[in-house]
TORPA-4810 file (N, C-alpha, C, O; in nm, 3 decimals):
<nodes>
NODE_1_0.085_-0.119_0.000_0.000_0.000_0.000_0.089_0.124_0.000_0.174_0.135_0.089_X
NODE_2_0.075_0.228_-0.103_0.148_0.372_-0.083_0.079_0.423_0.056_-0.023_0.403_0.122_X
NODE_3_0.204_0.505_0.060_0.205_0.604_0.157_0.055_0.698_0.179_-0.001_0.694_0.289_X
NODE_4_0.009_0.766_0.085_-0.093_0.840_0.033_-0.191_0.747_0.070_-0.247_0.774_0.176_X
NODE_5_-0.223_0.660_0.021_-0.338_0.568_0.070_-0.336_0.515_0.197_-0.437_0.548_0.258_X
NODE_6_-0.261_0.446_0.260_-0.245_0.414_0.402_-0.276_0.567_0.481_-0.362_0.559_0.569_X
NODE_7_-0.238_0.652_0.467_-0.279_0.763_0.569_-0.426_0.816_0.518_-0.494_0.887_0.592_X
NODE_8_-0.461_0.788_0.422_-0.594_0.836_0.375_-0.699_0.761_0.438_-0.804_0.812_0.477_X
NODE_9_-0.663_0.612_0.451_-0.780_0.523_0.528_-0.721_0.561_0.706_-0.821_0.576_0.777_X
NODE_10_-0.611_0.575_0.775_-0.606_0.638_0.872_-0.702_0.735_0.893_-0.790_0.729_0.979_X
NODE_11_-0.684_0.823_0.814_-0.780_0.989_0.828_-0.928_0.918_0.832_-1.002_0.917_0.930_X
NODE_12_-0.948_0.873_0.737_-1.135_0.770_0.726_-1.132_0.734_0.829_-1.229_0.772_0.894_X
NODE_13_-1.045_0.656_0.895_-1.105_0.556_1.013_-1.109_0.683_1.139_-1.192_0.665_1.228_X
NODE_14_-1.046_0.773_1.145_-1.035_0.891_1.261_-1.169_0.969_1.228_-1.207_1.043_1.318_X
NODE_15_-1.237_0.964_1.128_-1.391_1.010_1.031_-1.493_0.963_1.135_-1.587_1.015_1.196_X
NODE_16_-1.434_0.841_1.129_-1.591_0.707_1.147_-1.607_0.736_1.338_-1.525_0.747_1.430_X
NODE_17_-1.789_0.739_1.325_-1.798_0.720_1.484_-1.749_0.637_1.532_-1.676_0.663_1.627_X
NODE_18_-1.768_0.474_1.484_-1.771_0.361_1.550_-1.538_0.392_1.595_-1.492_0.370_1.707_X
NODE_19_-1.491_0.419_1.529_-1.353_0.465_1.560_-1.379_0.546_1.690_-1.385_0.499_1.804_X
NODE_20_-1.400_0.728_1.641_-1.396_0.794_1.737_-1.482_0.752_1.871_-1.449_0.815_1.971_X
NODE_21_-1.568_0.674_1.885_-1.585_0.629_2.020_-1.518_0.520_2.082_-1.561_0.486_2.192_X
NODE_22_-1.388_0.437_2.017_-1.300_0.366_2.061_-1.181_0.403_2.155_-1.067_0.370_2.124_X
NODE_23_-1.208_0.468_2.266_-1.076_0.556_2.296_-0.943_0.504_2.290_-0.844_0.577_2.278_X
NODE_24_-0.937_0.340_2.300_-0.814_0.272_2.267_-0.734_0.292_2.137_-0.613_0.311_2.127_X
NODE_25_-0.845_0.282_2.021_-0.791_0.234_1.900_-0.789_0.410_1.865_-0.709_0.439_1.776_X
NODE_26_-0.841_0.488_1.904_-0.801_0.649_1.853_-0.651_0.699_1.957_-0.597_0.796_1.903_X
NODE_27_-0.600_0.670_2.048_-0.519_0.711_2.089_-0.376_0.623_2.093_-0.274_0.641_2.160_X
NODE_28_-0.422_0.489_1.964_-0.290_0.422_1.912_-0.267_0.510_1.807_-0.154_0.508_1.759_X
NODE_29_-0.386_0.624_1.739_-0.364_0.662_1.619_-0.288_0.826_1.650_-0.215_0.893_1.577_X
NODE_30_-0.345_0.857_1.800_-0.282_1.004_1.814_-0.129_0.964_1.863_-0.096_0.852_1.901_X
NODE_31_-0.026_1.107_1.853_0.096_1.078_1.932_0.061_1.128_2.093_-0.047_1.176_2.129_X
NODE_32_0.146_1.111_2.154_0.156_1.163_2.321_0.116_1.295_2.304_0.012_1.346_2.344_X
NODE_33_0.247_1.366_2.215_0.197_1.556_2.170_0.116_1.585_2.057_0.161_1.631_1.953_X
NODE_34_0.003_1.560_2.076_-0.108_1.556_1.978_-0.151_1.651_2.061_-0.167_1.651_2.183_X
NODE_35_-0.183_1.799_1.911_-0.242_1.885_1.921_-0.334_1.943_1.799_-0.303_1.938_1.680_X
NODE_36_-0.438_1.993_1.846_-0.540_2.009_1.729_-0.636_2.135_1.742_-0.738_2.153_1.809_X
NODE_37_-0.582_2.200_1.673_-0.683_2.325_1.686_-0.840_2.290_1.564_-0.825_2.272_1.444_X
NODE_38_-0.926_2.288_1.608_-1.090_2.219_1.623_-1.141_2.307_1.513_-1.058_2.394_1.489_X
NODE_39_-1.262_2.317_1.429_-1.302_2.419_1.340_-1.360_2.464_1.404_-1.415_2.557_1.345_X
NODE_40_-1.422_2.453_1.606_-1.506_2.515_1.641_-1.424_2.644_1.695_-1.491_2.734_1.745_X
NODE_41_-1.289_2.659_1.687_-1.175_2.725_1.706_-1.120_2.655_1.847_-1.008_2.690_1.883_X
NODE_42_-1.176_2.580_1.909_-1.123_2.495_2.063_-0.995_2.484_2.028_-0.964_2.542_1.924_X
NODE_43_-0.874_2.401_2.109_-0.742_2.395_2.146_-0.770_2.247_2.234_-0.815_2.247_2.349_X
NODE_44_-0.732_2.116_2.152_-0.756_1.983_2.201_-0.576_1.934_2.220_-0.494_1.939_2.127_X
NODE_45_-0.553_1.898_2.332_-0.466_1.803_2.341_-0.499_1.685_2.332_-0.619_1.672_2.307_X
NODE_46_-0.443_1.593_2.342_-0.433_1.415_2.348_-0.530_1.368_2.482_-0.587_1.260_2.470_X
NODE_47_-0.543_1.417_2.562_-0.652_1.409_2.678_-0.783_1.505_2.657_-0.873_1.473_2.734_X
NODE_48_-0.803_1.574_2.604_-0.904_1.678_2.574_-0.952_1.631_2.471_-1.074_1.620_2.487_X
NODE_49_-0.912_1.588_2.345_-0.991_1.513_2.214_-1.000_1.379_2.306_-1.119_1.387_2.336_X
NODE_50_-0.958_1.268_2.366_-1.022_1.146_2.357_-1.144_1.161_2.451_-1.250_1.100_2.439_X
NODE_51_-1.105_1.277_2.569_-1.255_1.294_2.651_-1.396_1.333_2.562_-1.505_1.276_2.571_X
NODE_52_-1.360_1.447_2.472_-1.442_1.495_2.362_-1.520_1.381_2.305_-1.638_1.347_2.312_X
NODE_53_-1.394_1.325_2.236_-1.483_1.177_2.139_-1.535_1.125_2.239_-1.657_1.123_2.221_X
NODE_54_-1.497_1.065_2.371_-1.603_0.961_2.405_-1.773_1.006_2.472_-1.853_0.934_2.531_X
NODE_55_-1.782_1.126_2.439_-1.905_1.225_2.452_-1.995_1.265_2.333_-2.106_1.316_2.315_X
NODE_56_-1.884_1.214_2.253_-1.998_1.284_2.078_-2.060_1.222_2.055_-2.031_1.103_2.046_X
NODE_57_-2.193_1.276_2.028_-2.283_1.210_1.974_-2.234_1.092_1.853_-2.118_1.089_1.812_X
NODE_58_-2.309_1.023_1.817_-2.304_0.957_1.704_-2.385_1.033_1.598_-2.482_1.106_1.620_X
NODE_59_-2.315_0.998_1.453_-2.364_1.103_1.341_-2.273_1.017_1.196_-2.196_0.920_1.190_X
NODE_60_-2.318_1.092_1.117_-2.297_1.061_1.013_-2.154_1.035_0.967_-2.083_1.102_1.043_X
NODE_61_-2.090_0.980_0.892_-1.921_0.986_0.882_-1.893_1.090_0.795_-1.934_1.053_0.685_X
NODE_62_-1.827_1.244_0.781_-1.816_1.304_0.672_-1.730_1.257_0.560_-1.624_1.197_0.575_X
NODE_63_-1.788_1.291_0.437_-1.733_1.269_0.294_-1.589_1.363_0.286_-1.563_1.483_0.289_X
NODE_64_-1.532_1.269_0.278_-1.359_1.318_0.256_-1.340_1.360_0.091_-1.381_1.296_-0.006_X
NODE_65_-1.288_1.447_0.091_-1.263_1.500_-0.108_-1.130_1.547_-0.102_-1.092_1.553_0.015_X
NODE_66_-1.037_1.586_-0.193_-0.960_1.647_-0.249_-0.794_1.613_-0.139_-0.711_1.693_-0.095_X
NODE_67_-0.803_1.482_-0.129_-0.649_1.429_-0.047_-0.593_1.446_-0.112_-0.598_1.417_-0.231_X
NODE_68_-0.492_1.521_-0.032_-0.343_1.497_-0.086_-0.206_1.498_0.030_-0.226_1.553_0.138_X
NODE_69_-0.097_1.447_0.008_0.027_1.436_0.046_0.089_1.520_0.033_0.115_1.539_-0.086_X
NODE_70_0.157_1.628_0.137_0.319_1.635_0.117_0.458_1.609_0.181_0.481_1.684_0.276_X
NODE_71_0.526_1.548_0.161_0.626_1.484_0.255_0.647_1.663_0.325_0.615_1.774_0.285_X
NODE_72_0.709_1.615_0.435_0.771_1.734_0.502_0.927_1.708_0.518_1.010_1.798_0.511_X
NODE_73_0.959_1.572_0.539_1.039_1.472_0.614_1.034_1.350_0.526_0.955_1.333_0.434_X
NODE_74_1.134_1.259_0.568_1.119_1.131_0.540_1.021_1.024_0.648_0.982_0.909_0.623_X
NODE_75_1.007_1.076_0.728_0.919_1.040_0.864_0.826_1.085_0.862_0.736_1.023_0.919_X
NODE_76_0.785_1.239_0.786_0.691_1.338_0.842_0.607_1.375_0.719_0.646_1.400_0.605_X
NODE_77_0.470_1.370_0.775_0.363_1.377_0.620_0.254_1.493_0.632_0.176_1.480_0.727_X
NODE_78_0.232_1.659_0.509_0.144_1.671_0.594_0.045_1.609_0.492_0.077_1.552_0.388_X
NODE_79_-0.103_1.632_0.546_-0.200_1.575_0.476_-0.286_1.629_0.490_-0.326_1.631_0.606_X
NODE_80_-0.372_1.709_0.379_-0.485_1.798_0.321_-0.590_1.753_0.267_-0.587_1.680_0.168_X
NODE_81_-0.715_1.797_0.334_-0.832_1.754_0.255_-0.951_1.823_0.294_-0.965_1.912_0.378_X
NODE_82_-1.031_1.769_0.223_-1.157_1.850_0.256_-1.304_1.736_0.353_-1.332_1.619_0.327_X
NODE_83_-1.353_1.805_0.436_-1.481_1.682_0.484_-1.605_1.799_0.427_-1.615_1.922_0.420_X
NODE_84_-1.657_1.724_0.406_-1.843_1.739_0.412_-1.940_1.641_0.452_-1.944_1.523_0.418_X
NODE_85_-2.044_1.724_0.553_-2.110_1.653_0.638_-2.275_1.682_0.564_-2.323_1.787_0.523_X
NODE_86_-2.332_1.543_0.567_-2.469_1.555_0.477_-2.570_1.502_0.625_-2.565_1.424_0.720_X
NODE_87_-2.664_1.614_0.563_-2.788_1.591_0.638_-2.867_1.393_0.560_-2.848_1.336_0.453_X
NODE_88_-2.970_1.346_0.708_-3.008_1.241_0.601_-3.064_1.244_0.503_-3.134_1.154_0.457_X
NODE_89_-3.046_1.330_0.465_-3.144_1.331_0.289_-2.993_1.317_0.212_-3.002_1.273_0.097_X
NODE_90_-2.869_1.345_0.256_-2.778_1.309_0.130_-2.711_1.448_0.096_-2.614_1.452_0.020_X
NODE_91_-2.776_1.587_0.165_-2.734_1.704_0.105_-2.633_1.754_0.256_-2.640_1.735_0.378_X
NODE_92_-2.542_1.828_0.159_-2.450_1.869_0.230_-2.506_2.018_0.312_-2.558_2.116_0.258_X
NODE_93_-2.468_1.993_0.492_-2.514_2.084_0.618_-2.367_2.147_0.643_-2.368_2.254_0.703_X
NODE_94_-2.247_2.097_0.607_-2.084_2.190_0.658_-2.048_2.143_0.570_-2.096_2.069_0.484_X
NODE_95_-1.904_2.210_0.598_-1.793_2.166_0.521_-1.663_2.229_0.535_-1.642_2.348_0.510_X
NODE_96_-1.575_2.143_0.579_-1.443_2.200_0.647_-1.331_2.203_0.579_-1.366_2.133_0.484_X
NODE_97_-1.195_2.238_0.550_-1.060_2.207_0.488_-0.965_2.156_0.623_-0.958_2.216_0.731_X
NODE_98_-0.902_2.043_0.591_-0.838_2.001_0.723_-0.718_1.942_0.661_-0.690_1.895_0.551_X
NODE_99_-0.633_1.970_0.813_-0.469_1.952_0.779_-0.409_1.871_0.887_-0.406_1.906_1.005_X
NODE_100_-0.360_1.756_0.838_-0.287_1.714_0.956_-0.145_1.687_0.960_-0.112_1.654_0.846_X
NODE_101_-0.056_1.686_1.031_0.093_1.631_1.033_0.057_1.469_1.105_0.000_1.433_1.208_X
NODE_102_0.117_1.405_1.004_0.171_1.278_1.050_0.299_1.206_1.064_0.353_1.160_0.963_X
NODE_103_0.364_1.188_1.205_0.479_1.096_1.209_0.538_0.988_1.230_0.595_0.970_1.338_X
NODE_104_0.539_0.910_1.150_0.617_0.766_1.139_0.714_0.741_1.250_0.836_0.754_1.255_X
NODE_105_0.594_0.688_1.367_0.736_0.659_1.501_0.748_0.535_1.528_0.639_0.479_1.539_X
NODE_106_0.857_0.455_1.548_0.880_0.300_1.549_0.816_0.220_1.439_0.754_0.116_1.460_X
NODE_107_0.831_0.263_1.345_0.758_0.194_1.192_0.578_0.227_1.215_0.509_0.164_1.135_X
NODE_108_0.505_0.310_1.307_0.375_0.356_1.301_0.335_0.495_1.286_0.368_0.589_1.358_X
NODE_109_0.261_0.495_1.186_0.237_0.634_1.173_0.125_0.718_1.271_0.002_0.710_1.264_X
NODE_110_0.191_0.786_1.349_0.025_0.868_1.432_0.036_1.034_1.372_0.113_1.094_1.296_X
NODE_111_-0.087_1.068_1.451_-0.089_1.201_1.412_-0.022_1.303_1.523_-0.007_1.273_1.642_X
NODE_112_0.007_1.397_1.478_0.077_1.466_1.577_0.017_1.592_1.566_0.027_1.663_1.666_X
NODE_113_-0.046_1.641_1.463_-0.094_1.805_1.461_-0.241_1.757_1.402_-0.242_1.641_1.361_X
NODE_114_-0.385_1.843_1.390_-0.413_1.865_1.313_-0.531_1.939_1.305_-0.625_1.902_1.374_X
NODE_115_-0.548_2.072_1.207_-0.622_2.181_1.233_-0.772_2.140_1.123_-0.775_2.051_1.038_X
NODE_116_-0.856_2.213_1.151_-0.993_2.212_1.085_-1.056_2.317_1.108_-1.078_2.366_1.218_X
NODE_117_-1.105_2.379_0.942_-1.112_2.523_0.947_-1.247_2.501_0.849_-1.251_2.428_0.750_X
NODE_118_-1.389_2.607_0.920_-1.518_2.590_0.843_-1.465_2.662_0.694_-1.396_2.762_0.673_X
NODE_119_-1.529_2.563_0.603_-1.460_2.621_0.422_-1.613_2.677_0.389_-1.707_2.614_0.437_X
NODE_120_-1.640_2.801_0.304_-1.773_2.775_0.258_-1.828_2.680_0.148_-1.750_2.632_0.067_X
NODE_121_-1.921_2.660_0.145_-1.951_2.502_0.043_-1.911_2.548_-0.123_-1.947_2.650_-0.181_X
NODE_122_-1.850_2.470_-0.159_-1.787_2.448_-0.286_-1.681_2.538_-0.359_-1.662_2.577_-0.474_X
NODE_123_-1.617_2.554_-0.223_-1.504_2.656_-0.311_-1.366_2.592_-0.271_-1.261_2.638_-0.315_X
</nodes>
């Protein structure tokens, strides 16, 4: 599996409720200094996002668009994309641009940064 794809189903599975209410299997995926500034503008550390997730509601998984890669490092990845969140009828209610740093520690990749900023729809 490339690089690009393995962190892309990372990012999906960090998407999915049934993930984010796992606090085990989301905090094999964060690092220790995992920091994340929120699109609600909040300031989450590694104890502040897993308390968060295990409180969120359950909801829809948002639609991921426009991934991409850029090495930073040979270790270090950032990674860009877009979510949109659909009401149940299928039509899109948000839509964010999100960035994360990922670093390859002991042959595993976690996340170490990552920001989310409200985008307006379709631009």
């Amino acid at each position: 599996m490339q690089i690009a794809d393995h962190l892309k189903s990372l990012e999906e599975k960090l998407l999915d409720s049934t993930t984010r209410h796992n606090s085990d299997l989301v905090s094999s995926l964060l690092a220790d200094d995992f920091l994340e500034f929120g699109s609600s503008g909040r300031i989450f550390d590694k104890a502040a996002i897993l308390e968060e997730l295990r409180n969120e509601p359950s909801r829809t998984t948002p639609r991921l668009s426009d991934f991409a890669v850029r090495p930073l490092a040979a270790d270090t990845m950032l990674v860009t994309y877009r979510t949109t969140r659909l009401n149940s009828s299928g039509e899109p209610i948000s839509e964010a641009r999100r960035s994360s740093i990922w670093i390859n520690r002991d042959n595993r990749w976690q996340i170490t940064f990552h920001q989310g900023t409200i985008a307006p729809a379709h631009l």
